[in-house]
KOLNUPA-941328 format. One line per 10 residues: number of its first residue (from 1); for each residue x, y, z of C-alpha. Coordinates in steps of 0.001 Angstrom, whole numbers. Layout:
NUM = X/Y/Z  ...
***
This chain:
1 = -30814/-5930/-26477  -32812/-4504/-23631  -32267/-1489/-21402  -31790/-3935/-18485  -28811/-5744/-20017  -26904/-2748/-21916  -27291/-1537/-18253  -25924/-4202/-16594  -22473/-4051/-19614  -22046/-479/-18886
11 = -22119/-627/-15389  -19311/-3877/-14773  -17369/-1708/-17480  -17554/1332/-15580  -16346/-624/-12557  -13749/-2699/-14442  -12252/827/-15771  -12480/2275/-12067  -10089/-629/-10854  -12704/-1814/-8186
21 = -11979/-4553/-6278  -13788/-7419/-8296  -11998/-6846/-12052  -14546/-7866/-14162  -14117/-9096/-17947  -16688/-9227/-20923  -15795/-12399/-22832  -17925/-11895/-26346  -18392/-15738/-27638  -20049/-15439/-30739
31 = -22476/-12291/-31894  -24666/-11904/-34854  -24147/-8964/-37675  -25457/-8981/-41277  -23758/-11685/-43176  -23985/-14521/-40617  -22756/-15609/-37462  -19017/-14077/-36051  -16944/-15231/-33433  -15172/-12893/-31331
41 = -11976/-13562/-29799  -8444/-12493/-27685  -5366/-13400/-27560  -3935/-16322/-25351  -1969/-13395/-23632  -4690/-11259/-22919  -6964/-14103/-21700  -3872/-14968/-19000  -2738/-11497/-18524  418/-11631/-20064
51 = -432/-9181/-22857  -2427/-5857/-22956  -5685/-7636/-21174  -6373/-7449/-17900  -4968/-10169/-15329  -6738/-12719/-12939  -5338/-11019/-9868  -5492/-7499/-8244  -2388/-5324/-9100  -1058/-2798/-6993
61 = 1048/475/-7563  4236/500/-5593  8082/2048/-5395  10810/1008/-4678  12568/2661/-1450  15285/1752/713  13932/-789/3044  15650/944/6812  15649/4697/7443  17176/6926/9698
71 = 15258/10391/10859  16185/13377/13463  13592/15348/14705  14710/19141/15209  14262/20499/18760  12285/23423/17936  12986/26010/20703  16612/26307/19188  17225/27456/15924  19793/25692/13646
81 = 22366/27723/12424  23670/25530/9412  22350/22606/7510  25479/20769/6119  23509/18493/3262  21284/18660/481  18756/16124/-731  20147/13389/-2780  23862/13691/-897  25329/10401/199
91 = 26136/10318/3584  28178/8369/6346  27606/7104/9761  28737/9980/12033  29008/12491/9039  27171/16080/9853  24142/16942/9004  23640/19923/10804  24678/22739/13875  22322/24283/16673
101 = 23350/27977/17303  24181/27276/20444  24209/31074/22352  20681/29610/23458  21987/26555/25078  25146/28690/26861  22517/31277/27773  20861/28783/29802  23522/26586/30513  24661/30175/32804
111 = 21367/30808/34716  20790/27033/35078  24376/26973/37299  23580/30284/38898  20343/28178/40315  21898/25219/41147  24453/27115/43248  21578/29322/44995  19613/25808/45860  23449/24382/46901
121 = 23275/27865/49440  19623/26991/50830  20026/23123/50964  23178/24066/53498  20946/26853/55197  17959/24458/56480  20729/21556/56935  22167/24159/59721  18622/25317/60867  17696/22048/61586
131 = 21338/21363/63738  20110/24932/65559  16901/23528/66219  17986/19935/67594  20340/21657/69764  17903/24555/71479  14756/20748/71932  18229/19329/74588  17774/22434/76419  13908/22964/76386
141 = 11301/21595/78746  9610/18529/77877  6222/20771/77172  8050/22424/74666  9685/19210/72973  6831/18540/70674  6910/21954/69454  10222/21830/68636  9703/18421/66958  7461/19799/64491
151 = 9516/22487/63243  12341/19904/62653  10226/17905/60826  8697/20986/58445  12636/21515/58202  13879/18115/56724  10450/18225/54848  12047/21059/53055  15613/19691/52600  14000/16649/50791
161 = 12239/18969/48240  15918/21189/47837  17920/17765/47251  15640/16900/44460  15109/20549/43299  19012/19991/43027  19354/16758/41037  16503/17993/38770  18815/21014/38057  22075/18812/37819
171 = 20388/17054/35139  19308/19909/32805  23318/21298/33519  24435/17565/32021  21683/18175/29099  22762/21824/28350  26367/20656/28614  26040/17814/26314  23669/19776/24045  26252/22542/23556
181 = 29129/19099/22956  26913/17856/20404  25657/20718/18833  26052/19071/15209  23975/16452/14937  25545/13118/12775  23989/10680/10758  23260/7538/12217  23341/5363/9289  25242/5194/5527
191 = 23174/6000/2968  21252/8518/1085  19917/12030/2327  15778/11496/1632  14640/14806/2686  15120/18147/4432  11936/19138/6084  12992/23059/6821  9171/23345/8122  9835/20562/10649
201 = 7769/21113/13905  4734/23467/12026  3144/20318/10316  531/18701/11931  -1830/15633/11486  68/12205/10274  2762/13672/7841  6045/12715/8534  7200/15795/10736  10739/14560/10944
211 = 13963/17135/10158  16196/14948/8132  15816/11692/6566  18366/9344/5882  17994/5812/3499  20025/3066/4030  21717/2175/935  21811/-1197/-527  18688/-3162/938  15729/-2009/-801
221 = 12083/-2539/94  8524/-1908/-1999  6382/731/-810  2410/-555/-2371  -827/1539/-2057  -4051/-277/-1273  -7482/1395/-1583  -9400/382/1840  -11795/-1775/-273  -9681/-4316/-1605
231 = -7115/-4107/1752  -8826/-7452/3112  -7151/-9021/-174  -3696/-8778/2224  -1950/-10081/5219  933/-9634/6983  3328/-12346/5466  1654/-12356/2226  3823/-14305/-393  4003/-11166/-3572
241 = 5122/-10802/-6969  6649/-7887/-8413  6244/-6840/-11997  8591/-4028/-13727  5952/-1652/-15686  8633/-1501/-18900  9385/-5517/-19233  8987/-9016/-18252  10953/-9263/-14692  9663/-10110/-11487
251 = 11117/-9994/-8430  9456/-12171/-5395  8798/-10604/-1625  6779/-11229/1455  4569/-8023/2905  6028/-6728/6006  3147/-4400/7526  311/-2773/6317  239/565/8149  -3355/1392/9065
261 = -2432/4299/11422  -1085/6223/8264  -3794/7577/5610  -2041/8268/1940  -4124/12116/2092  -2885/12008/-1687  -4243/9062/-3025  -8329/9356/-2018  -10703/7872/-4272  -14222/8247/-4319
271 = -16857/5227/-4866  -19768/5259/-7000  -21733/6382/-4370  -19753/10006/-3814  -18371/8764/-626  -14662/8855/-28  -12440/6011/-423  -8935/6428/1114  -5734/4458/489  -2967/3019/2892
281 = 594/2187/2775  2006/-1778/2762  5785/-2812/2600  7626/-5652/887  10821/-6930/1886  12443/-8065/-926  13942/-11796/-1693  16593/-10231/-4269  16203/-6938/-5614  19089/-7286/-8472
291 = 17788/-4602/-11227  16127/-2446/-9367  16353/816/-8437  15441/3458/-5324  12361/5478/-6261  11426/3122/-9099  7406/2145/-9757  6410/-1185/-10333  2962/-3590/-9857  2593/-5463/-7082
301 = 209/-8865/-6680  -234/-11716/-4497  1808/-14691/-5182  -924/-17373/-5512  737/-19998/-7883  791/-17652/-11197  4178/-17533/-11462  5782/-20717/-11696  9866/-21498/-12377  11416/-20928/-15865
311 = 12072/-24511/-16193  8368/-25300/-16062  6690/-26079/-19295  3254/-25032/-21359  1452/-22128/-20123  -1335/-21862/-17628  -5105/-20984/-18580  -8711/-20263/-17232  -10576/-23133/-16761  -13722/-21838/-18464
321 = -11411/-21051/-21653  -10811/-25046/-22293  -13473/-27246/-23427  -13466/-30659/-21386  -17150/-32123/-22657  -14881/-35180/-23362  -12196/-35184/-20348  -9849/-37286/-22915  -10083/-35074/-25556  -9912/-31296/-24335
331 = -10141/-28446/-26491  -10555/-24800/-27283  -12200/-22814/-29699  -8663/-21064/-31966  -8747/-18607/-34416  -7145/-19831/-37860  -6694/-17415/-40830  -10016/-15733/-39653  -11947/-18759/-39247  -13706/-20987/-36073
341 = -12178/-24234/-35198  -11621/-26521/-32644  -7951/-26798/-31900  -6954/-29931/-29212  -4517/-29335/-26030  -2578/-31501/-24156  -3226/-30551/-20334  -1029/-31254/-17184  -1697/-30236/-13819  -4146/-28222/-12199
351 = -4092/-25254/-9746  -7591/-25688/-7961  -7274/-22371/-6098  -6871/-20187/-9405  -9153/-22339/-11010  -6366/-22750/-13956  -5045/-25912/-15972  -1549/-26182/-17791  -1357/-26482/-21069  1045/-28525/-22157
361 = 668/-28348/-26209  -1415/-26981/-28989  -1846/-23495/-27740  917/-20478/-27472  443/-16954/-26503  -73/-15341/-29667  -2906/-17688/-30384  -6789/-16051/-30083  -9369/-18263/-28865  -12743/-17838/-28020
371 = -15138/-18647/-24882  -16775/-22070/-25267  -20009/-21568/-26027  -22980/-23667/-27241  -23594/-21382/-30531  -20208/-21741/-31395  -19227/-23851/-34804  -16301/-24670/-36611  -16607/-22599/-39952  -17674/-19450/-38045
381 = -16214/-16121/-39176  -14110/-14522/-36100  -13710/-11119/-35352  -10934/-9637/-32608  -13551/-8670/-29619  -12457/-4540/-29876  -14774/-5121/-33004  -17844/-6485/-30801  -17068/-3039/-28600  -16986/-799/-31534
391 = -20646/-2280/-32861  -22205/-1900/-29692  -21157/1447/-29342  -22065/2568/-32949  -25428/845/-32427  -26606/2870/-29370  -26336/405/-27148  -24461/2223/-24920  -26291/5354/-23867  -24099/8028/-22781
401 = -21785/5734/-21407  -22949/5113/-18353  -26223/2788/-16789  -29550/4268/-16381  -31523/4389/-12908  -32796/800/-12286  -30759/-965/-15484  -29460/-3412/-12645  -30587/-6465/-11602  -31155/-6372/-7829
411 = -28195/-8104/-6044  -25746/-7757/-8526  -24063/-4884/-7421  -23537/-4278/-3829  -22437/-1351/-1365  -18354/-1015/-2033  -18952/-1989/-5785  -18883/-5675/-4740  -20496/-8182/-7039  -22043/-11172/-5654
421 = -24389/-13746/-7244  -24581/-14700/-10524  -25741/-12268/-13491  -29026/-12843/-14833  -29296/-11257/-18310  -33022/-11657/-19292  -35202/-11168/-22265  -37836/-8478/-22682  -40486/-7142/-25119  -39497/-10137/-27320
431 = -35853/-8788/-27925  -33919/-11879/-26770  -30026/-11584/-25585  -27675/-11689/-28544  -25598/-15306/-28092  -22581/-14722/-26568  -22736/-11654/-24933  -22144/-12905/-21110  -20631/-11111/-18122  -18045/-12982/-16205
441 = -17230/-11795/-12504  -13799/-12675/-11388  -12564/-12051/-7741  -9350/-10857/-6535
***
């Protein structure tokens, strides 16, 4: 095998184990190694993701949270005196969380009254001036009338600013007063203390900078992470599945928001290029979350069809894994007791979107099958396709394992880690290909 091509493995496998946004799998279909031909195959559940291989469709990391919360932000120029809860307490509408030390608030509460009844004293002092003054323009001679008309109107000018000087003060009396009334501050939902932040008010940037944060208890919500290069995969509305990372449950959802405005600072990536790749925050609402439980991590993917109802029978698979040269007499390519042979399936319906066609009959999970393949013949030896890895590697065909400068065809891999095109795996200095060795781009 040339450069070029071991160039062009190693690279989609460096990208494949980087979890780019086009997963990309390397479906051996038949190598050559001393003794004759070999076939090399997977399982039926790796092939549709339902075993240790990777799936059709972009997974995402998520946990599960409770879908409403409930934060206070601490008024920093008064310094609590007592926090009544810890992290992890439950907690009830109204219950305390905690108390201002409130000498501050009766401290200006005092001087706040002493102003208001100093502004009271002025506002009647140019209320009386301006009496004196309407008084003395009766008596005066009409060239002095205009003078004296002025210095009314500088007067009531002035009475205007006191009144609202006064209601300004009123109000911060009423907000002192019902400060000092409310100095413990009460939850305003039932649920679950989240956090404490005792450092609330000296964080800055787009942390959460709230005091206290409540979770409602009961309804529950996924938190995902999405790296900003596969975010286009999701919309607002988005029908999702939900996979438990210890068994076989699901739970269905729809995605709520995808918060742009809020950067995850602790989950940056970095492309192949060096450059930094950051990650943002989605939510799903959950249809029933039965089983679960707050704070725990599961895999999140878009609902396109994969998952059907229990009820439904056969299994689904790739359309490129079934061979329909004769549309009335489909088959695949099935591993039995080490040997190559053509098994025939009984198909159903079609999913045109996934590219995937039930399979009624004739094929189950644990089965291996190969990738249809022109070399292929009944009769061939098979090998599991770890084996096909382990040869390359033994054989230097991987150099270092990673691609040298210029292995890559032109326009196969572009700026993101993209792949577009097809993959053109040529021959050179008369070393042609081995059979079977073909790189298969799937999209998210």
């Amino acid at each position: 095998m040339n450069k070029k091509v071991v160039g062009i493995i190693c690279a989609a496998a460096v990208l494949c184990a980087a979890g780019g946004a086009a997963a990309v799998h390397f479906l051996g279909r038949g190598g050559e190694e001393a003794g004759g031909a070999v076939a090399y195959v997977d399982t039926v559940a790796s092939w549709t993701g339902q075993g240790s291989g990777l799936g059709m469709v972009n997974r995402f990391s998520g946990v599960i949270e409770s879908q409403e919360t409930w934060s206070v932000n601490q008024n920093p120029e008064v310094e609590v005196e007592e926090i009544h809860v810890e992290v992890g307490d439950e907690v009830k509408e109204g219950d305390p969380l905690f108390t201002y030390n409130i000498e501050k608030y009766e401290s200006d509460l005092r001087q706040a009254e002493i102003d208001l009844e100093r502004m009271e004293n002025e506002e009647d002092s140019l209320e009386k001036t301006i009496a004196s003054l309407e008084k003395e323009k009766k008596k005066a001679s009409s060239s002095e009338q205009a003078n004296y008309t002025v210095q009314i109107q500088e007067q009531e000018l002035q009475l205007k600013q006191k009144a609202l000087d006064i209601q300004t003060k009123q109000l911060d009396i009423d907000k002192l007063k019902d400060n000092i009334e409310h100095a413990t501050v009460t939850s305003g939902l039932t649920g679950v203390v989240k956090s404490i932040n005792k450092n609330a008010g000296s964080s800055y940037g787009q942390e959460d900078n709230s005091f206290i944060t409540v979770m409602r208890t009961g309804a529950l919500r996924v938190k995902g992470s999405v790296n900003e290069q596969n975010i286009g995969d999701l919309s607002e509305g988005d029908a999702m599945l939900v996979h438990s990372r210890v068994d076989d449950q699901v739970w269905h959802g729809t995605i709520t928001g995808i918060d742009l405005e809020n950067r995850e600072s602790s989950r940056n990536y970095y492309d192949s290029d060096g450059a930094q790749s950051s990650s943002y925050p989605f939510y799903v609402n959950l249809d029933d979350g039965e089983g679960l439980m707050l704070g725990q991590h599961v895999y999140l993917e878009v609902d396109l069809g994969q998952e059907t109802e229990a009820a439904e029978e056969g299994l689904w698979l790739d359309e490129y894994l079934i061979d329909e040269t004769d549309p009335a007499k489909p088959f695949v390519w099935a591993d039995e007791g080490g040997k190559l042979k053509k098994r025939e399936i009984v198909l159903g319906e079609r999913r045109e979107e996934l590219m995937q066609v039930q399979v009624l009959s004739g094929l189950a999970l644990t089965d291996s099958i190969a990738v249809p393949d022109e070399t292929l013949k009944e009769g061939m030896k098979t090998a599991p396709m770890a084996e096909m890895y382990a040869a390359m590697e033994e054989g230097g065909m991987m150099e270092e394992g990673m691609p040298e400068e210029g292995m890559m065809e032109e326009g196969m891999v572009e700026e993101g880690g993209m792949m577009e095109g097809e993959a053109v795996m040529e021959e050179a200095e008369g070393a042609p290909v081995p059979a079977g060795i073909v790189p298969v781009f799937r999209f998210a």
